[in-house]
ROKOL-843441 format. One record per residue: residue in one letter; x, y, z of N, C-alpha, C in turn; residue number from 1. Coordinates in steps of 0.05 Angstrom, whole numbers, always signed. Each point is the difference from the previous one (the first is absolute). Layout:
{code:a, n_X:X, n_Y:Y, n_Z:Z, ca_X:X, ca_Y:Y, ca_Z:Z, c_X:X, c_Y:Y, c_Z:Z, pos:NUM} $
...
***
This chain:
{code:x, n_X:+2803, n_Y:+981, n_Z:+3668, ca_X:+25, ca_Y:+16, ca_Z:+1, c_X:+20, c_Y:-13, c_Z:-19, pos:1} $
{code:x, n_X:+12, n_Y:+16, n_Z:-13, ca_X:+22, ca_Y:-15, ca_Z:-21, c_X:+30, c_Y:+12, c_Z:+18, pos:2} $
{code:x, n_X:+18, n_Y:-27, n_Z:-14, ca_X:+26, ca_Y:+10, ca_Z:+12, c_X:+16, c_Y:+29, c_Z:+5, pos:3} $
{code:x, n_X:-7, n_Y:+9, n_Z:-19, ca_X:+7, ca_Y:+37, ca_Z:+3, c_X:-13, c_Y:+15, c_Z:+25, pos:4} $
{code:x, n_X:-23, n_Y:-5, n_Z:+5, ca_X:-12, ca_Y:+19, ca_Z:+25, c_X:+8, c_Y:-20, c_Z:+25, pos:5} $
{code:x, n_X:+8, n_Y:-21, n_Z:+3, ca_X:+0, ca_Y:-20, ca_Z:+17, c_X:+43, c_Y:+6, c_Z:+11, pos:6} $
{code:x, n_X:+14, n_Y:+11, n_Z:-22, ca_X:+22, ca_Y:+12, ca_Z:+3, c_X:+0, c_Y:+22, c_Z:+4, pos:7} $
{code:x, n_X:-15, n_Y:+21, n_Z:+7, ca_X:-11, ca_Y:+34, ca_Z:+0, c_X:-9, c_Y:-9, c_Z:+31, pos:8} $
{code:x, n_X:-16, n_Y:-19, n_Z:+0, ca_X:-8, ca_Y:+10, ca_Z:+36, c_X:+24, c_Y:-13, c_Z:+14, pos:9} $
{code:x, n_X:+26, n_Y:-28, n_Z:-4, ca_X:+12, ca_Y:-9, ca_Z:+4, c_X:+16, c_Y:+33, c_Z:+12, pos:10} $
{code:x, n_X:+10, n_Y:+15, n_Z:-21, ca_X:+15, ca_Y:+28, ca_Z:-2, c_X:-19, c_Y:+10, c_Z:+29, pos:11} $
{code:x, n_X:-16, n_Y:+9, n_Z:-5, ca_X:-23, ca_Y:+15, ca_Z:+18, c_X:+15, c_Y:-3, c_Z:+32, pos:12} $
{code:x, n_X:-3, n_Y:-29, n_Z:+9, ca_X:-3, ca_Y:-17, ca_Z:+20, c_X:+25, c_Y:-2, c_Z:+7, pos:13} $
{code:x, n_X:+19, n_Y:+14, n_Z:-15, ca_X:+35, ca_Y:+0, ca_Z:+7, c_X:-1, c_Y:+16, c_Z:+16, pos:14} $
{code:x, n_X:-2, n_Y:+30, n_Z:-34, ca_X:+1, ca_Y:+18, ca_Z:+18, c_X:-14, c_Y:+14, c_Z:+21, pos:15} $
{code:x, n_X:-17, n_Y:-13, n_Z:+4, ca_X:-17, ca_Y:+26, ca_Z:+19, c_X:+0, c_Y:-21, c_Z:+32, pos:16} $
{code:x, n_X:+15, n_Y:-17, n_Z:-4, ca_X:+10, ca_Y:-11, ca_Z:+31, c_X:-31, c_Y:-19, c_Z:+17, pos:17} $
{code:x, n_X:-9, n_Y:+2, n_Z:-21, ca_X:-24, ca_Y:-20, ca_Z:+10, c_X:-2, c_Y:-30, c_Z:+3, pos:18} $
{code:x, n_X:-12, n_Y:-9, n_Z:+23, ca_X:+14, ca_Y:-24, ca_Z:+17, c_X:-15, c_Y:-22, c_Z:-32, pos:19} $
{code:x, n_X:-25, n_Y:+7, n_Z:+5, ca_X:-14, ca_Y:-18, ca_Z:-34, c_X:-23, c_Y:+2, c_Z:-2, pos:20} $
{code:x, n_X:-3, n_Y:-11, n_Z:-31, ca_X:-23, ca_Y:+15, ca_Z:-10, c_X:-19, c_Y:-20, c_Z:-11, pos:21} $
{code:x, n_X:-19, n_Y:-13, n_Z:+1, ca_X:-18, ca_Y:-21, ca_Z:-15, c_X:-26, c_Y:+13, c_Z:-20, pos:22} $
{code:x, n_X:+16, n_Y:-4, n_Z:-27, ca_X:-28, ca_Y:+7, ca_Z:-16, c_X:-11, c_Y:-25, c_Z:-16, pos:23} $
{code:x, n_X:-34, n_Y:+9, n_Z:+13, ca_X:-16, ca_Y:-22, ca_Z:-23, c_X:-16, c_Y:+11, c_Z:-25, pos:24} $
{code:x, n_X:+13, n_Y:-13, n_Z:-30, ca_X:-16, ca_Y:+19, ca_Z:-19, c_X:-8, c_Y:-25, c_Z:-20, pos:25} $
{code:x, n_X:-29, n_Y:-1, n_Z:-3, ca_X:-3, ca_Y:-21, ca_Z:-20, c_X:+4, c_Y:-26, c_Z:+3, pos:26} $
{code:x, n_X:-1, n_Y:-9, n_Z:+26, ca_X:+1, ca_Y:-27, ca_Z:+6, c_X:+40, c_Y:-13, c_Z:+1, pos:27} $
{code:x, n_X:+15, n_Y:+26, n_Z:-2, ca_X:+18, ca_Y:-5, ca_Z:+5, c_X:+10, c_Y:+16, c_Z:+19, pos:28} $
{code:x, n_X:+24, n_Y:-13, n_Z:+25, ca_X:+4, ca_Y:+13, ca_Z:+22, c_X:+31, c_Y:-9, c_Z:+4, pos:29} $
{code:x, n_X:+13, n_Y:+38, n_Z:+13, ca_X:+24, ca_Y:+2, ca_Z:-9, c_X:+6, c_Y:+9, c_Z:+29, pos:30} $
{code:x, n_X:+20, n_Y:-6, n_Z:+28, ca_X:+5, ca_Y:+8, ca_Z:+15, c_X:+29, c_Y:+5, c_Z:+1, pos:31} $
{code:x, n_X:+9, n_Y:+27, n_Z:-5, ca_X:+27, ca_Y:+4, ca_Z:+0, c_X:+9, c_Y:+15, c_Z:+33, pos:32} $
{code:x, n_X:+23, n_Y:-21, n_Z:+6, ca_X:+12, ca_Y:+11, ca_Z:+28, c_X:+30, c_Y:+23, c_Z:-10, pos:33} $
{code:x, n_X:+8, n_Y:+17, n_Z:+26, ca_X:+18, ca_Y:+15, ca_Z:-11, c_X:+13, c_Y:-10, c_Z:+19, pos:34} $
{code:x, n_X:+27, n_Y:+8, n_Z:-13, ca_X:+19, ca_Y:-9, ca_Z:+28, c_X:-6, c_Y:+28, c_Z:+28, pos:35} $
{code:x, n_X:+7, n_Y:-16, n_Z:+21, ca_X:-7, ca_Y:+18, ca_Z:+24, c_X:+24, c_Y:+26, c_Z:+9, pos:36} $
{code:x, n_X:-13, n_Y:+18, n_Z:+1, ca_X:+36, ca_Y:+24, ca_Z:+1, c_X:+19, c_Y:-6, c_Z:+29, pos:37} $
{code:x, n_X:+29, n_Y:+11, n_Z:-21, ca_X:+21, ca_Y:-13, ca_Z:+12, c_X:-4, c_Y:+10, c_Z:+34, pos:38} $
{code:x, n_X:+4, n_Y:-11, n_Z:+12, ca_X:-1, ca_Y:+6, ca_Z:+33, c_X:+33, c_Y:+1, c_Z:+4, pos:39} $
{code:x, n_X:+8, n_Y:+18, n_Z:+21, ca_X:+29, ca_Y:+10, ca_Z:+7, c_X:+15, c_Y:-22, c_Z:+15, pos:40} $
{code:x, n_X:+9, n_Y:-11, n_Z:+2, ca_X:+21, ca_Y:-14, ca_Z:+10, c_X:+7, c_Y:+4, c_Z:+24, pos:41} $
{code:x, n_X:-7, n_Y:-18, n_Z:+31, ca_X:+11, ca_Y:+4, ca_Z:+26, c_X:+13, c_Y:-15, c_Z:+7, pos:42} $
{code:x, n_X:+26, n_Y:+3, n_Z:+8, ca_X:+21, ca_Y:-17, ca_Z:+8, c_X:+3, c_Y:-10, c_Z:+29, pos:43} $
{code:x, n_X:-14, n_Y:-37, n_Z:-4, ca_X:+2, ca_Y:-1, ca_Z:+32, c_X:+23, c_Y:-16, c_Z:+3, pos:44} $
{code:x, n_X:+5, n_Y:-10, n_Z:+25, ca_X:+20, ca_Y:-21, ca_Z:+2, c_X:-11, c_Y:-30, c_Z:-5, pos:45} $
{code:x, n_X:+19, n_Y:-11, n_Z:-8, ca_X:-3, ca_Y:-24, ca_Z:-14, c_X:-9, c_Y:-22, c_Z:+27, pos:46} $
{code:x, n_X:-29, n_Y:-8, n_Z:-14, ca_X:-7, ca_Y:-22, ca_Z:+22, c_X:+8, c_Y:-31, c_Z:-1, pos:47} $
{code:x, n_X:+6, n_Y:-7, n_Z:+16, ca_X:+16, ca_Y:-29, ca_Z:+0, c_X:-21, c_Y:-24, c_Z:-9, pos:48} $
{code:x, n_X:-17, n_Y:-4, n_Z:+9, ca_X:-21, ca_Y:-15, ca_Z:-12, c_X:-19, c_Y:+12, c_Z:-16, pos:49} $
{code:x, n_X:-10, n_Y:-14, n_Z:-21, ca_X:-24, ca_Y:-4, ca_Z:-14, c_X:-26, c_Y:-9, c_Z:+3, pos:50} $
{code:x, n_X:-26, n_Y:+15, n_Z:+3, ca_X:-18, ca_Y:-11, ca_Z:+12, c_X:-5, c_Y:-19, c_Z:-31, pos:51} $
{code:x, n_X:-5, n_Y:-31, n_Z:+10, ca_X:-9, ca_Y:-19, ca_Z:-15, c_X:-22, c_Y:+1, c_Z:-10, pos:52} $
{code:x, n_X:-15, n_Y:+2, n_Z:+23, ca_X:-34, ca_Y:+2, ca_Z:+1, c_X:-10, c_Y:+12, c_Z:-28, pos:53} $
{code:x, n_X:+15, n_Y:+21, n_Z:-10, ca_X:-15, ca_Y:+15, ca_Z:-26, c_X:+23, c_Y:-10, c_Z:-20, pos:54} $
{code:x, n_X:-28, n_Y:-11, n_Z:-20, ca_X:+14, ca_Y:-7, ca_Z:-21, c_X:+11, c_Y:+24, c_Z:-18, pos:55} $
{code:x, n_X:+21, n_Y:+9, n_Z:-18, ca_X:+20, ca_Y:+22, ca_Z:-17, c_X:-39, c_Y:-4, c_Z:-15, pos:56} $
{code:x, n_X:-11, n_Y:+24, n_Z:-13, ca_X:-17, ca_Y:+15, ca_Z:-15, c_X:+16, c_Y:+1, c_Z:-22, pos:57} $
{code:x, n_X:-15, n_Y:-24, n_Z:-24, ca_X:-2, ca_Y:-6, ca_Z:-26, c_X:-13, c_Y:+15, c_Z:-18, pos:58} $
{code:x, n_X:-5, n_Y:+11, n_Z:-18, ca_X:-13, ca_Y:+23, ca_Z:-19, c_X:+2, c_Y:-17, c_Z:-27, pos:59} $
{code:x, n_X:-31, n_Y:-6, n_Z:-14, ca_X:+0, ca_Y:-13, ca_Z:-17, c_X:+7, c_Y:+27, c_Z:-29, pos:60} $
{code:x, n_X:+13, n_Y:-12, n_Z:-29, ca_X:-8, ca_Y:+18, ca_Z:-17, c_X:-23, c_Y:+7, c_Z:-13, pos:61} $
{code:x, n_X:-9, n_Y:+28, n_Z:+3, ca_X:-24, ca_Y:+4, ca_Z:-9, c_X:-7, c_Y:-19, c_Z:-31, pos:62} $
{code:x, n_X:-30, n_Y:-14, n_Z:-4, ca_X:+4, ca_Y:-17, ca_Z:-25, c_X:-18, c_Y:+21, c_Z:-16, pos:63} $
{code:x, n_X:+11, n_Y:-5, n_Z:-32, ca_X:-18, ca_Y:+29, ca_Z:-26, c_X:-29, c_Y:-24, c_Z:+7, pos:64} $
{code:x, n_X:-11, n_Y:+27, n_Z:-4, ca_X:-27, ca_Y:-6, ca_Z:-7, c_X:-13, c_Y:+1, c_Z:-24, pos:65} $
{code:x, n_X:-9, n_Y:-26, n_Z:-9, ca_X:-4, ca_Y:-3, ca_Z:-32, c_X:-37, c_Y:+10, c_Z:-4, pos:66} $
{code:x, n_X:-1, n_Y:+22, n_Z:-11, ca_X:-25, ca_Y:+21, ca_Z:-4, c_X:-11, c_Y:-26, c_Z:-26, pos:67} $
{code:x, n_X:-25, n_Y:+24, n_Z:-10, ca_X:-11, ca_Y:-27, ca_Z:-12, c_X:+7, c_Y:-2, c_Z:-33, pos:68} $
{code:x, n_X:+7, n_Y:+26, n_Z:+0, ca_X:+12, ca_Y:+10, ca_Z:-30, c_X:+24, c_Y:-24, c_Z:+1, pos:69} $
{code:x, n_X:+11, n_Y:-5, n_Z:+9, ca_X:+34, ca_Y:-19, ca_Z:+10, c_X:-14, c_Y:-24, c_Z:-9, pos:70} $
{code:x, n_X:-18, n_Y:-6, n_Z:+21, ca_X:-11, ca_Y:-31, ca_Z:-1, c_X:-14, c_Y:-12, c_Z:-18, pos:71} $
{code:x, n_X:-14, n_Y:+27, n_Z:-24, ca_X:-10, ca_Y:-10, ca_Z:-24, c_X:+13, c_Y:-4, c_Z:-13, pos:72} $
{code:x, n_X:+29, n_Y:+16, n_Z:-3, ca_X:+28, ca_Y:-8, ca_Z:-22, c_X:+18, c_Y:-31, c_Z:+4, pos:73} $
{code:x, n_X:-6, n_Y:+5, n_Z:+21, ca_X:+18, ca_Y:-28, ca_Z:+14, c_X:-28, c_Y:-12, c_Z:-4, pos:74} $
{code:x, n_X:-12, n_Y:-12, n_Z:-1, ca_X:-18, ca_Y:-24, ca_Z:-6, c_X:-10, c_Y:+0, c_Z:-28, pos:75} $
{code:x, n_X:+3, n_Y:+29, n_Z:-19, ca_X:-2, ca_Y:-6, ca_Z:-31, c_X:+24, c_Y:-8, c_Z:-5, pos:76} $
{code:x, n_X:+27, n_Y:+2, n_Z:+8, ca_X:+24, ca_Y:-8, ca_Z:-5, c_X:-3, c_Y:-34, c_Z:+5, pos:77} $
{code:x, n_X:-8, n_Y:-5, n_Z:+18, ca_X:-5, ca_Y:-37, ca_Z:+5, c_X:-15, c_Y:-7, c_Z:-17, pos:78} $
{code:x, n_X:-21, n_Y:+14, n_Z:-8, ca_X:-24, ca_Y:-16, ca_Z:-18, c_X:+19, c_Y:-4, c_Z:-35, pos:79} $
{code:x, n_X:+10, n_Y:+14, n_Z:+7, ca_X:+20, ca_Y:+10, ca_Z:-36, c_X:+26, c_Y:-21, c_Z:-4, pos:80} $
{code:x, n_X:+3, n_Y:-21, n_Z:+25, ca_X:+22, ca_Y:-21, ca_Z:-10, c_X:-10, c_Y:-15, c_Z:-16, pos:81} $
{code:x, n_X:+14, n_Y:-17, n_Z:-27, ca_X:-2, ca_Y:-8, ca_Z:-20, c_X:-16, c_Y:+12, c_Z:-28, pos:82} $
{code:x, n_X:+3, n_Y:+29, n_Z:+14, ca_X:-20, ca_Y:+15, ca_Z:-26, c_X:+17, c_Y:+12, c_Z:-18, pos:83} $
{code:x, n_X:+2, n_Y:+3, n_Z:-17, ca_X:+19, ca_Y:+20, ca_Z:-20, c_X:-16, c_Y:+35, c_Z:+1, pos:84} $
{code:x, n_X:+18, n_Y:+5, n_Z:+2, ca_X:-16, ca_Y:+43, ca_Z:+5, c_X:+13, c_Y:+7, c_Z:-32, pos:85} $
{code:x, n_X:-19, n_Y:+16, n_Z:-6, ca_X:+8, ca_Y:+11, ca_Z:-18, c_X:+0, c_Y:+38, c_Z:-5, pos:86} $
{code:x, n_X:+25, n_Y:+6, n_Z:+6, ca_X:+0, ca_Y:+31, ca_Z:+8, c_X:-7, c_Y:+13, c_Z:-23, pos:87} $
{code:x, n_X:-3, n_Y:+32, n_Z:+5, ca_X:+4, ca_Y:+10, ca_Z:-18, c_X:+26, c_Y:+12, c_Z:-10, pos:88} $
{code:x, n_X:+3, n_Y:+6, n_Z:-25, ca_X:+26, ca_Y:+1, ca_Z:-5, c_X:+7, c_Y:+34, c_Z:-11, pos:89} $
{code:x, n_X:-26, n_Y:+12, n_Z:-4, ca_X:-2, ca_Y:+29, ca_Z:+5, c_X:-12, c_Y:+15, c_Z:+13, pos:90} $
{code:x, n_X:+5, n_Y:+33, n_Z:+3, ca_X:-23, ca_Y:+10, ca_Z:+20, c_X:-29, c_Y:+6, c_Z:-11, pos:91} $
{code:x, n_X:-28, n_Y:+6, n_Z:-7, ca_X:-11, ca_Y:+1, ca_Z:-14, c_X:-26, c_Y:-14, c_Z:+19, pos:92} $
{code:x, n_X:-23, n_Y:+5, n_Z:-19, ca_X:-33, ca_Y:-3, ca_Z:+7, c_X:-5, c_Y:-32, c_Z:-11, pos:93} $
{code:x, n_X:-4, n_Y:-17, n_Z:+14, ca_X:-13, ca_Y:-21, ca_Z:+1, c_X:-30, c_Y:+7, c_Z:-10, pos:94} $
{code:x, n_X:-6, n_Y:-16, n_Z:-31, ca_X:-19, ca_Y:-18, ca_Z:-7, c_X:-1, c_Y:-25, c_Z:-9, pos:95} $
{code:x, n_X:-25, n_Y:-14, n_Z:+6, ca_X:+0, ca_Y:-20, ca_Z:+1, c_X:-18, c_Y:-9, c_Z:-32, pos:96} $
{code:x, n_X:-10, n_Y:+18, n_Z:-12, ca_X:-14, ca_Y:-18, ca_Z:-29, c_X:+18, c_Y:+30, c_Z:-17, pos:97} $
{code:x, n_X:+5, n_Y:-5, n_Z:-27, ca_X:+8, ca_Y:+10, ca_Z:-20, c_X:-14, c_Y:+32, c_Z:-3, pos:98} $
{code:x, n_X:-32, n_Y:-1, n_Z:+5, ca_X:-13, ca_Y:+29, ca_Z:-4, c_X:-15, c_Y:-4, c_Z:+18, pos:99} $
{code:x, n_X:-22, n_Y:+19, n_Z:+7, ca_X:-20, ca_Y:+1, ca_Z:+20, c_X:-18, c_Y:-11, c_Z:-12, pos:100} $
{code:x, n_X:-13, n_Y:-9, n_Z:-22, ca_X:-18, ca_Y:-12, ca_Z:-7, c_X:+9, c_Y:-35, c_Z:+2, pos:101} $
{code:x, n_X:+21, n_Y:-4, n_Z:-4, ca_X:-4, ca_Y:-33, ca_Z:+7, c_X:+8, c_Y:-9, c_Z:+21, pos:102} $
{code:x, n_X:-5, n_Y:-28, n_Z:-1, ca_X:+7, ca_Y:-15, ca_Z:+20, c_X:+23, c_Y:+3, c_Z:+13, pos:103} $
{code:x, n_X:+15, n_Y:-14, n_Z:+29, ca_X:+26, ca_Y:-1, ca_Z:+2, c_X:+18, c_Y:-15, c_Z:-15, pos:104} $
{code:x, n_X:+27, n_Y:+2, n_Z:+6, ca_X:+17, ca_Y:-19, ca_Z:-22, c_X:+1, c_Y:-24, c_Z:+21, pos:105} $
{code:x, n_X:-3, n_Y:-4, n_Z:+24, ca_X:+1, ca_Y:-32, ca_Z:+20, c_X:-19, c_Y:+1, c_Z:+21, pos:106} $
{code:x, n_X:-16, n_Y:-10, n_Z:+14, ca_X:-9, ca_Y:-2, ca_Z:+24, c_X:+12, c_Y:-22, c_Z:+19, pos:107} $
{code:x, n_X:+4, n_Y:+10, n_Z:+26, ca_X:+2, ca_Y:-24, ca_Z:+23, c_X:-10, c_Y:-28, c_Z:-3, pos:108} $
{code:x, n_X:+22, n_Y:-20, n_Z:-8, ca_X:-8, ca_Y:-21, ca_Z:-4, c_X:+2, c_Y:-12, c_Z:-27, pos:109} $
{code:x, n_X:+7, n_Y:+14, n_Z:-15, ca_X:+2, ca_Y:-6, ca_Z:-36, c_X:+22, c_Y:-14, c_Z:+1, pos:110} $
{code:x, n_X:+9, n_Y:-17, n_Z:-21, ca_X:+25, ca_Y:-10, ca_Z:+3, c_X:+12, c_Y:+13, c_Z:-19, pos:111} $
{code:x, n_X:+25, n_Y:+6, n_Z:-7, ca_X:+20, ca_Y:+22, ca_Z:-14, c_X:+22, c_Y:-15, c_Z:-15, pos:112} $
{code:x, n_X:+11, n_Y:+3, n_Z:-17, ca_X:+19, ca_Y:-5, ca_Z:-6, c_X:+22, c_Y:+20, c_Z:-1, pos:113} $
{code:x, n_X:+24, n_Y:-8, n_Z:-11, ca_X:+26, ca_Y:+20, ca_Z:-4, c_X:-3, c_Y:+16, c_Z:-24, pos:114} $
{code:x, n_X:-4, n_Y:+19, n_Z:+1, ca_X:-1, ca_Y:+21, ca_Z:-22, c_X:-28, c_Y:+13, c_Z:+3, pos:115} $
{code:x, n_X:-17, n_Y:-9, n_Z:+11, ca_X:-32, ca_Y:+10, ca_Z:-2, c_X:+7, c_Y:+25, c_Z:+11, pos:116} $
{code:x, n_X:-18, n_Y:+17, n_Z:-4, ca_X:+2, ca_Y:+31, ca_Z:+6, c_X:-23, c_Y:-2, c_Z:+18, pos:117} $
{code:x, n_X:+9, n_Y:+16, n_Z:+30, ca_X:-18, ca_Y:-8, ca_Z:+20, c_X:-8, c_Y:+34, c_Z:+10, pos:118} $
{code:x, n_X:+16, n_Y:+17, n_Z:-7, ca_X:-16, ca_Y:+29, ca_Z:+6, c_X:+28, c_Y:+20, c_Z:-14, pos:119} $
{code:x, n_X:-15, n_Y:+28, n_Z:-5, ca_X:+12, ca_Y:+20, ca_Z:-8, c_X:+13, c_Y:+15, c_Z:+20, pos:120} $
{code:x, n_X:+23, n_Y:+17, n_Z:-4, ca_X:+14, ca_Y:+15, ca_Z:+22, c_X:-5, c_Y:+28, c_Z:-20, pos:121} $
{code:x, n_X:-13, n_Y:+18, n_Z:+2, ca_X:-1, ca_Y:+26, ca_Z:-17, c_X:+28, c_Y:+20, c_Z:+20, pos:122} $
{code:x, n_X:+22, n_Y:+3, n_Z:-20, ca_X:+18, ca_Y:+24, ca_Z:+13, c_X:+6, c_Y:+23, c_Z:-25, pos:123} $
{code:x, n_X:+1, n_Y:+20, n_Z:+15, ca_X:+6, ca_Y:+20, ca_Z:-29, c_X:-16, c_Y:-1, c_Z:-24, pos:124} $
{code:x, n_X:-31, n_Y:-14, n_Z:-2, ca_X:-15, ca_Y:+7, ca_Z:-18, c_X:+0, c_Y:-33, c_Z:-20, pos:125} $
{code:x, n_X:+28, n_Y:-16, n_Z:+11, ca_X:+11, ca_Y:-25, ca_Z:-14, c_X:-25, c_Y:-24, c_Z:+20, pos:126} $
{code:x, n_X:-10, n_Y:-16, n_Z:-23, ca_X:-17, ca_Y:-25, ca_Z:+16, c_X:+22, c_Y:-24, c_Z:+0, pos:127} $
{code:x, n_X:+10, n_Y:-2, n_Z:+17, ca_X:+27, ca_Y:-25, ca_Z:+10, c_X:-22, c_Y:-31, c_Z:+15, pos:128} $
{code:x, n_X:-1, n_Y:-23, n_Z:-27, ca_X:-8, ca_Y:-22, ca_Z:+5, c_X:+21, c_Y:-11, c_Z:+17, pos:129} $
{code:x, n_X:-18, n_Y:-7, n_Z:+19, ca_X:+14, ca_Y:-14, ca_Z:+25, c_X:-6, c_Y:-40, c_Z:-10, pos:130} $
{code:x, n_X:+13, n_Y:-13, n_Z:+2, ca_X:+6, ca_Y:-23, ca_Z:-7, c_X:+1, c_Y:-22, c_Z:+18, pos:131} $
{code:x, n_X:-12, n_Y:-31, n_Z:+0, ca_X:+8, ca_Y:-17, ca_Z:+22, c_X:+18, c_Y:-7, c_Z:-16, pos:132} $
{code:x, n_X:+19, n_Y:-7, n_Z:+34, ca_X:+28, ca_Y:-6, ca_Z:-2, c_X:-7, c_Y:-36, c_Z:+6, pos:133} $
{code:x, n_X:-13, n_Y:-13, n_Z:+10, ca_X:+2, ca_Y:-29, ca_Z:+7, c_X:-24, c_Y:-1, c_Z:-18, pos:134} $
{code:x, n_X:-7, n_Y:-36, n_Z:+2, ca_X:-30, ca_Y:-5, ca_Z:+2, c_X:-7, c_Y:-9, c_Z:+22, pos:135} $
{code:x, n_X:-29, n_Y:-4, n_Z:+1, ca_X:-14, ca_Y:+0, ca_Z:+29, c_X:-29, c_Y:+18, c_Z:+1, pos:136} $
{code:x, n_X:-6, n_Y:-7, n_Z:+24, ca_X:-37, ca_Y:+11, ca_Z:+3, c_X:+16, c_Y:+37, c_Z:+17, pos:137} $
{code:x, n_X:-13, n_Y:+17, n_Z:-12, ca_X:-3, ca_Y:+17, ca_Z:+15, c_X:-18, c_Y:+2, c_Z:+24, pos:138} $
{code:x, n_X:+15, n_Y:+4, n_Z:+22, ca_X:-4, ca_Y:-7, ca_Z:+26, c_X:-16, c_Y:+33, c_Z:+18, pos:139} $
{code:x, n_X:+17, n_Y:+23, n_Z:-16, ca_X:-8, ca_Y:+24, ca_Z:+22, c_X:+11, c_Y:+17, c_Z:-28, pos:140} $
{code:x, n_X:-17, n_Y:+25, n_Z:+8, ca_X:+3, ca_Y:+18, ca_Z:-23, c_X:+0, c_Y:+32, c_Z:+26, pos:141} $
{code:x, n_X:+28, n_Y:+8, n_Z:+10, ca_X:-3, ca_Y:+25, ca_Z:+12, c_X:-3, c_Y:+24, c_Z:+1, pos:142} $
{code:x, n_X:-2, n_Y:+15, n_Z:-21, ca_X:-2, ca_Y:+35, ca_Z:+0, c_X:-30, c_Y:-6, c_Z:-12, pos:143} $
{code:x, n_X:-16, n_Y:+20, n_Z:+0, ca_X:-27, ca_Y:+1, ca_Z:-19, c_X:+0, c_Y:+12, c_Z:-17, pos:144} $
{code:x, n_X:-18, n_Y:+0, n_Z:-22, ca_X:-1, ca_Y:+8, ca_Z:-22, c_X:+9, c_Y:+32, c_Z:-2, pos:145} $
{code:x, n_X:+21, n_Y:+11, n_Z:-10, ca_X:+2, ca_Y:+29, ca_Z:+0, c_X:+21, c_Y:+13, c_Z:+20, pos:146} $
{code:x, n_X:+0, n_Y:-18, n_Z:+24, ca_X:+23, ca_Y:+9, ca_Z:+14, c_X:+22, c_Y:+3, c_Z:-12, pos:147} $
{code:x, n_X:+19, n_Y:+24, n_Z:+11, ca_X:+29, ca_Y:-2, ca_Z:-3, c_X:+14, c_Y:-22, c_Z:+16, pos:148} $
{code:x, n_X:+23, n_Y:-11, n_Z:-11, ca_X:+21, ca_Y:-14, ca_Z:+4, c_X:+23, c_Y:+7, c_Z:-2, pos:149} $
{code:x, n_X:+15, n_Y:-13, n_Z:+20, ca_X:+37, ca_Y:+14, ca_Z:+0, c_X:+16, c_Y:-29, c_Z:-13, pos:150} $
{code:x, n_X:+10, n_Y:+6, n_Z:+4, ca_X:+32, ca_Y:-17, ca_Z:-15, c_X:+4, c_Y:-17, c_Z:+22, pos:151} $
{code:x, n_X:-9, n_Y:-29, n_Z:-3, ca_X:-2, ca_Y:-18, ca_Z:+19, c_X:-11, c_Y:-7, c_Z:+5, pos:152} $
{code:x, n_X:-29, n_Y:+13, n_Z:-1, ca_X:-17, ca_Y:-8, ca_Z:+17, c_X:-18, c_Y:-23, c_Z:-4, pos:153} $
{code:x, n_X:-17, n_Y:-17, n_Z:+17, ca_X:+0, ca_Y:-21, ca_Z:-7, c_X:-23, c_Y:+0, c_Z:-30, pos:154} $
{code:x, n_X:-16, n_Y:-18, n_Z:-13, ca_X:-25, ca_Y:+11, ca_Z:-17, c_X:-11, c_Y:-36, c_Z:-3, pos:155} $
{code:x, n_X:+7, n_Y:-22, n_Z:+7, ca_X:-17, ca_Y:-26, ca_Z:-16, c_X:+29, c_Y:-22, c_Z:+20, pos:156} $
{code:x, n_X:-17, n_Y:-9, n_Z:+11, ca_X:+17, ca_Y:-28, ca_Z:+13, c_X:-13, c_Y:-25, c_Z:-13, pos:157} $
{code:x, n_X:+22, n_Y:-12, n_Z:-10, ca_X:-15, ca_Y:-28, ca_Z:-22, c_X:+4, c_Y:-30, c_Z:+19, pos:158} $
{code:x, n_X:-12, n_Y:-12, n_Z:-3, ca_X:+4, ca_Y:-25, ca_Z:+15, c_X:+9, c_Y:-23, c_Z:-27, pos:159} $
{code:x, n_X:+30, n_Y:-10, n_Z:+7, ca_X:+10, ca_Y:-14, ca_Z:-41, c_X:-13, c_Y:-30, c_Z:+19, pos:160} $
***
C-alpha cells in the first residue's frame, strides 16, 4: 500500500462511521481506527466522590506505519552518508556508453576523476555529456541504460 491509498481508506473509515478497519497487503499491515460517533449528552447531578479504583483511560497516538517502499528509501538514504550523488541536471533518457555498439563510459567501481564523462542525458534530440564533479571510485550507478530521468534525480554516487 503506498501513502495515497493508505489516506483514501483513512477518508473511507471517517466517513462511513466505522469503528476500524485492519488491512494486510504484501507483508504490510495497516489498522486504521475511526473516532466513535458523537453520543448525546445526559445531564446528571454532580457526584461528590470519585471512584479511585479506575484509573482516567489514556489513548496512545496512532504511530505511521513505515511500508516497505519507505524503508528501502530510508535505508538507501543511510547507506548514501559520505557519498557525493550526482543528479541530473536535465530531463531526458539516460545512457550509459556513447552508441549502442560500445562499451559504457564507467562501471561500478572504476575510479573517476573530475571532468571524465560518466553517461549521456539525450533531451530534444541534444546528447548532454554528463561529467564527474569530484574524484573518487564510483560506488552505485541508478537509472539503467535508456531510462528517462527528471531534473534531480539521482544517476552515480562517488565515494572521494
Amino acid at each position: 500500500m503506498n501513502f495515497k491509498e493508505i489516506l483514501e481508506l483513512i477518508d473511507k473509515v471517517s466517513e462511513s462511521g466505522i469503528g476500524a478497519v485492519e488491512v494486510e497487503q504484501a507483508g504490510t499491515k495497516v489498522r486504521i481506527e475511526g473516532k466513535p460517533a458523537p453520543q448525546q449528552q445526559v445531564m446528571a447531578a454532580p457526584q461528590q466522590q470519585q471512584d479511585s479504583a479506575q484509573p482516567p483511560m489514556i489513548y496512545a497516538a496512532p504511530q505511521p506505519v513505515e511500508t516497505k517502499a519507505e524503508e528501502k528509501k530510508r535505508l538507501d538514504e543511510e547507506s548514501e552518508v559520505g557519498l557525493h550523488i550526482i543528479t541530473s541536471p536535465i530531463v531526458g533518457t539516460f545512457y550509459r556508453s556513447p552508441n549502442p555498439e560500445s562499451g559504457p563510459f564507467v562501471q561500478e567501481g572504476d575510479r573517476v576523476t573530475k571532468g571524465k564523462v560518466l553517461c549521456i542525458i539525450e533531451a530534444m534530440k541534444l546528447m548532454n555529456e554528463i561529467e564527474a564533479e569530484i574524484d573518487g571510485t564510483l560506488v552505485k550507478i541508478y537509472p539503467q541504460n535508456g531510462q528517462p530521468v527528471e531534473y534531480g534525480e539521482k544517476l552515480f554516487a562517488v565515494k572521494a
